[in-house]
C-alpha positions, 0 to 999 in steps of 0.5 A: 469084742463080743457080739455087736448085734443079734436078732430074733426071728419068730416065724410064729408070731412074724416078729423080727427084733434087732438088738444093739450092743452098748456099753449099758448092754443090748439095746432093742433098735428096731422091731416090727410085727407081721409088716413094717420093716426093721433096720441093722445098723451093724449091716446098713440092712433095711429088711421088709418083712413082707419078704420073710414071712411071704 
């Protein structure tokens, strides 16, 4: 089955992407940079990322 979903975490530039499996490859789903919030699908995980890089 594979990976179903993967993140990058860039403490550097507070970025946070979440990429999605799909039968044409992986799909960027969410995204956000320095504030915002993204969201997993695979975990129904809503992440703020004022949390992650406070």
């Amino acid at each position: 089955m594979g990976v179903k979903e993967y993140w990058i975490v860039d403490p550097k530039r507070k970025s946070f992407e979440i990429y999605a499996n799909s039968e044409q490859g992986f799909k960027l789903i969410s995204h956000a940079k320095t504030e915002g919030k993204v969201r997993s699908e695979l975990l129904e995980l809503e992440i703020n990322l004022r949390e992650v890089f406070s």
